[in-house]
Each structure stands twice: as structure tokens, then as C-alpha cells.
N, C-alpha and C positions, 0 to 999 in steps of 0.2 A: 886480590888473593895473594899469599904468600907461597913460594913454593918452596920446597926445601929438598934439596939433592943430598941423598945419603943421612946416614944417622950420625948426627953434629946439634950442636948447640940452636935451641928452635931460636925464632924469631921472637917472642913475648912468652913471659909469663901465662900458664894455661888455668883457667879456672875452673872449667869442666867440658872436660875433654870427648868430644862425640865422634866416633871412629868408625870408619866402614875401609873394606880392605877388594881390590881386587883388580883387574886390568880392565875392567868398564870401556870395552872394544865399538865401538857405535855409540857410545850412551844413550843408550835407547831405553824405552819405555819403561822399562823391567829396570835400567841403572836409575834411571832417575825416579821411579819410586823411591829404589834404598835412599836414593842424595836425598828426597825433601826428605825423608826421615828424619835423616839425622842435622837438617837444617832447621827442623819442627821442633827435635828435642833439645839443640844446641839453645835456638830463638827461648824455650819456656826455660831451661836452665840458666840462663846467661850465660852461656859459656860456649864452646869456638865446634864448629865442623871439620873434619880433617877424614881425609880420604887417603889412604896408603895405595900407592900403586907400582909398577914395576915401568922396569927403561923400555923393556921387550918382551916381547912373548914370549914364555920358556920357552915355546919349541924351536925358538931360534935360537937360543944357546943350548937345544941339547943336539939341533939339527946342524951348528955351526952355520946356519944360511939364514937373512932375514926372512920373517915370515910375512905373506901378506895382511892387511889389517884394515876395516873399515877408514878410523881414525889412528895416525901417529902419534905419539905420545904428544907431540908443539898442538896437533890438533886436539886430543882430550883436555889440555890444560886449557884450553882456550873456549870449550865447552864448560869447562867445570866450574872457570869462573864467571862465565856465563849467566849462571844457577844460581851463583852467589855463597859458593867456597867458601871458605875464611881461609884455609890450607893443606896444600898438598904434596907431600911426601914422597919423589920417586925414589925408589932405590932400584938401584943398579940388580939387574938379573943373574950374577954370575958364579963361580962352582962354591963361593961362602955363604952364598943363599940358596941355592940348590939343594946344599946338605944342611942348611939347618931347622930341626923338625920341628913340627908344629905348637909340641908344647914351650921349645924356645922360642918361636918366632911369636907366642902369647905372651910368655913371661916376661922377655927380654926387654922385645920390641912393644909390643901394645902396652902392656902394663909397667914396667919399670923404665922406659922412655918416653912412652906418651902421657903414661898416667890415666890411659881411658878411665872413664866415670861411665862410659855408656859406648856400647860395641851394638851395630846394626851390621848383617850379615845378608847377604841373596839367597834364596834357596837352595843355590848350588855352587857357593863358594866352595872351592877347594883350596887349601893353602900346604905348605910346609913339605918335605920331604914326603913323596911318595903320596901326596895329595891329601894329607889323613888329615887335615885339620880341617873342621865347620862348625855350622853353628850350636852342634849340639855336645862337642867336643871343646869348645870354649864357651859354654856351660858351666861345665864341670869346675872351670875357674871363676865363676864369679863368684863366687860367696868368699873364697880363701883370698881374692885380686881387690876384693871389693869394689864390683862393676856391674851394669845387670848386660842384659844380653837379649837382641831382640833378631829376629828371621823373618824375612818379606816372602809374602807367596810370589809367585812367580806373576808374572803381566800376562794375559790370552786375549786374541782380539779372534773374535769368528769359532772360538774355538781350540787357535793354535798358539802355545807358547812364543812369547815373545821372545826372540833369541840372537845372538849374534850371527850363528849359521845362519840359520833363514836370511838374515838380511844382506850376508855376504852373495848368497844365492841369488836373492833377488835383483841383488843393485847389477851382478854378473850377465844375469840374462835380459837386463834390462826392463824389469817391472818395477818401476819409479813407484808407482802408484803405492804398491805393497811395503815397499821401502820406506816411504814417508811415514806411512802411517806406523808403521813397526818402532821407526827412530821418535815419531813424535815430530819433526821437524822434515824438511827438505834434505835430501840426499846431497850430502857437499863432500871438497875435497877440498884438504890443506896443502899445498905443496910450495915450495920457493924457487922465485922467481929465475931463472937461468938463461946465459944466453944462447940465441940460438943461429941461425945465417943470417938473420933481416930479411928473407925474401917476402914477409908480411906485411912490413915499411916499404918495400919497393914499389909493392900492390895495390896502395895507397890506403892500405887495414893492415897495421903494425899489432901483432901479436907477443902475449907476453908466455914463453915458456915454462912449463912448469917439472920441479922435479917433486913427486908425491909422496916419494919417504916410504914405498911400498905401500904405500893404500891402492885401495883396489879400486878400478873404474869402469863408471858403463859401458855397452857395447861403441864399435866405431858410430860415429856417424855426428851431425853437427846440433845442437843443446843451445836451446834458449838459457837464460845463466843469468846469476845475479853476481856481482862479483864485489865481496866487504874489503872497503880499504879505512882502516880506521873506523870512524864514525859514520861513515858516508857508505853506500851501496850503488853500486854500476848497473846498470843494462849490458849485457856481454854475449857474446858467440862464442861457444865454446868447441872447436873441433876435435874429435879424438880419433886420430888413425895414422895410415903411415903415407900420405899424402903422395897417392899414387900420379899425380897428375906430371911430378916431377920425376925424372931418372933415376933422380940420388935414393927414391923412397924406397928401391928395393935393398937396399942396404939397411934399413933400418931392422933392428932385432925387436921392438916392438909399439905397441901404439903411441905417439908424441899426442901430449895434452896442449894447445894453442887456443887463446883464450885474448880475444879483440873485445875489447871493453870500448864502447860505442860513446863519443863523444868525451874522451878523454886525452889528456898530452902528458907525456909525463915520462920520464926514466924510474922504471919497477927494481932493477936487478939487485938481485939480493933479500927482496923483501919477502916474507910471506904472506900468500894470499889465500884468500877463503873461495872459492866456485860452488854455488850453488844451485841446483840444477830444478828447472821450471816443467822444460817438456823438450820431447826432440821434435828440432824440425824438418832436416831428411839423412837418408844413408849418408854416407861419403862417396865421392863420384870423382870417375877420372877423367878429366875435362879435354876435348881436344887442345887447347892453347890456354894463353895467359886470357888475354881478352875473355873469353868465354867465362873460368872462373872471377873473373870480376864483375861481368855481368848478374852468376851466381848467389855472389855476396853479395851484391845492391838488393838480389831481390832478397837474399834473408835477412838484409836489414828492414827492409821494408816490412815483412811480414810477420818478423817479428814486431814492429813501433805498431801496425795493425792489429794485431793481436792486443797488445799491452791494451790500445785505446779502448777496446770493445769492451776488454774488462773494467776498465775506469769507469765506462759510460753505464755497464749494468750492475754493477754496486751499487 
């Protein structure tokens, strides 16, 4: 997938351009209707898929503070080409895109830069100053842009729209379950690798720190985990809390993500890594000594490799 930061010179020649626009927060169920969309009519067209999307949330540039988020922007890209992109387009969220209304962010940008041949929109796209742009508002421009124009119903599972809310809710309270299903996929988190004391290597279960980019994460407590490094996928423990067993934990201002990827050697720092989350296996616990949490961790390594097998053996 190509990505292209800012409006600059694309990467190839476009043939016919299939365009969907928005910040696709989870790419969930409800986003990736719109993507096969326009990966269905890019495929019968010959011609390329491109997804416009932004660096950040507005409400972080109208709030000045970042805002929390399923997926980071490193983590949507990495979804999207996932799905099989052809390209995607971040532009920078700030006060020249704020104020520029919807019928320029059509003409400008979609039509006289990308050249859309074909615009797919969500139900509840809002774009442009003051929100006024959608899909029945970029209508109005397809005959005079010459482009058509298509709107996705919305995704319901049970009954309830599929939504980004919901699923920030859920993965908060820690209903995995409803999560997964909402996203289409497992509940994961993108964050890079950082350092942190070693007292995980001293334990003899070296943990790899994570900073999240503001994505938002499950309740405390310790997460069976998949963890992707390249091509290859881990077996992993993943703690989240402020590791009260230690002194130092009351100084933390809030939950540390620690993540022992189980029969692995290796120096991470700097990289980013994907965690994706299976099932929890208990709260967080303040241990009287060291000894004792290490006893801890033997047995959630065990219990997880137990587990794993039982599912091997009834598939």
C-alpha cells in the first residue's frame, strides 16, 4: 500500500480513482463494508482504491489535547493495508482543514486532486467545516465532477449499530467478546516498543513496554495475547496495571502495558508491535515478594500453554 502524507504529487498515474473519506477509528465492521466497496468497484474498474483520512481526531485539534482512539493512525494504516488498499492519503488535521468547507474539500480535493471516478461514503460521514458535507451533498456534485456516488447502510449485529462508541465502551469495560465481534477481528493494540526498568529481565520473564499512541485499553489485569512481529505471531502475557507489588507503582499516573512474549530473545526497542488480546486470565495482584510473583507467572504460563493445547486437540 502506498501512503501519501499531505496533498503532493501521488505515487502513479491513476486510472480510476475509487475514493472513500473518513477516520475509520476501529475499522470495524461498518468501515470495512465501505473498504470492500470500493475495493469491489476499484477490482471491476481496473482502477486503484484510496481512502482519505486524517493525522487526528478533530477533537484533538479543536480540544488542543490528544484524543483517545481504538486504532492510531501507524495502527489504521496497518489495517488498511491489511484489506488490501492500494492507497492512503493522511492529511494533517489543522486550522487550513478545519476551515475548509465541504464543497472545497469536494472540488479541490476529491475531484480536482484525486480525480475520483467513484466516491463511497458511510452513512454517517460528516466532513468539511461545520460537518455539512455527506453523501447526499456530494451528490449534488456528481453529474457537473463527473463521478457517481454510492452510501453504505450502516453494519447491526443483534439489532445494534455497529459503531465506534460502542466499541470504545466495550473494549473499556472489558467485554472482549462484544468487541470482537463489532471490529470483525480480535481486540488489539498498536503501540511502540519503549524502555522501561528491566525488572521483567531480572524475573527471568523480560517484558517488552509499550507506548499506545493514546489508544485505549482493557481493564487491569493479566491477557492471554497474540503478539505480530512481522510475519510471525507469539504466544504472549500481557499485563496491564500499575504493578502494585512494587513501591515505585504508586507513582505511576496510569496503567503500564507489559507484554512477555513467551519463548522469544530478542531486543524490540523502537519497534512497533501489534497485541492481540484472546481472553483474560486473572485481575492484577499485589504479591507479597518477588518469589511469589514468579511463582505467579509459571503458573500463567502454564495455563495459558493448557489452554492453547485443549484448543488444538478439539478443532
Amino acid at each position: 500500500m502506498d501512503t501519501v502524507f499531505g496533498i503532493k504529487e501521488l505515487p502513479s498515474r491513476l486510472s480510476w480513482p475509487v475514493v472513500t473519506l473518513g477516520m475509520f477509528d476501529g475499522v470495524h465492521l461498518g468501515h470495512q463494508k465501505v473498504i470492500q466497496k470500493i475495493l469491489e468497484i476499484a477490482l471491476n474498474k481496473g482502477g486503484e482504491s484510496i481512502i482519505v483520512t486524517f493525522d487526528r481526531h478533530p477533537g484533538s485539534f479543536i480540544s488542543k489535547s490528544p484524543q483517545s482512539c481504538i486504532t492510531s493512525l501507524e495502527h489504521r494504516l496497518v489495517l488498511f493495508e491489511r484489506l488490501g488498499v492500494d492507497t492512503t492519503v493522511v492529511l494533517k488535521f489543522d486550522q487550513k482543514v478545519s476551515e475548509t468547507s465541504a464543497e472545497d474539500f469536494i472540488t479541490q480535493i476529491i475531484h480536482d486532486w484525486l480525480g475520483a471516478k467513484s466516491v463511497v461514503l458511510g452513512f454517517n460521514c460528516k466532513f468539511g467545516k461545520g460537518r455539512r458535507g455527506d453523501a447526499s451533498m456530494v451528490s449534488h456534485f456528481a453529474e457537473e465532477c463527473n463521478f457517481e456516488v454510492l452510501s453504505c447502510e450502516p453494519v447491526t449485529l443483534e439489532g445494534e449499530v455497529v459503531s465506534s462508541t460502542e466499541i470504545r465502551k466495550s473494549i473499556v469495560q472489558g467485554d472482549l467478546q462484544k468487541a470482537n465481534r463489532m471490529l470483525g477481528r480480535r481486540v488489539s493494540m498498536l503501540g511502540t516498543v519503549v524502555r522501561g526498568d528491566g525488572r521483567g529481565r531480572d524475573l527471568g520473564y523480560p517484558t517488552a513496554n509499550l507506548n499506545l499512541h493514546h489508544e485505549i485499553r482493557p481493564p487491569t489485569g493479566v491477557y492471554a495475547t497474540k503478539v505480530l512481529l512481522g510475519s510471525k505471531d507469539f504466544c504472549a502475557l500481557t499485563n496491564i496495571g500499575m504493578r502494585p507489588t512494587f513501591k515505585e507503582a504508586s507513582h505511576e499516573s496510569e496503567p503500564l502495558v507489559e507484554v512477555h512474549i513467551i519463548d522469544f530473545d530478542g531486543s524490540l526497542y523502537g519497534e512497533d508491535m501489534e497485541v492481540q488480546f484472546l481472553y483474560k486470565l486473572r485481575d492484577e495482584i499485589k504479591f507479597r515478594d518477588i518469589e511469589e510473583l514468579k511463582q505467579q507467572l509459571e503458573r500463567d504460563v502454564t495455563a495459558y500453554a493448557e489452554r492453547s493445547s485443549k484448543k488444538v486437540l478439539t478443532e
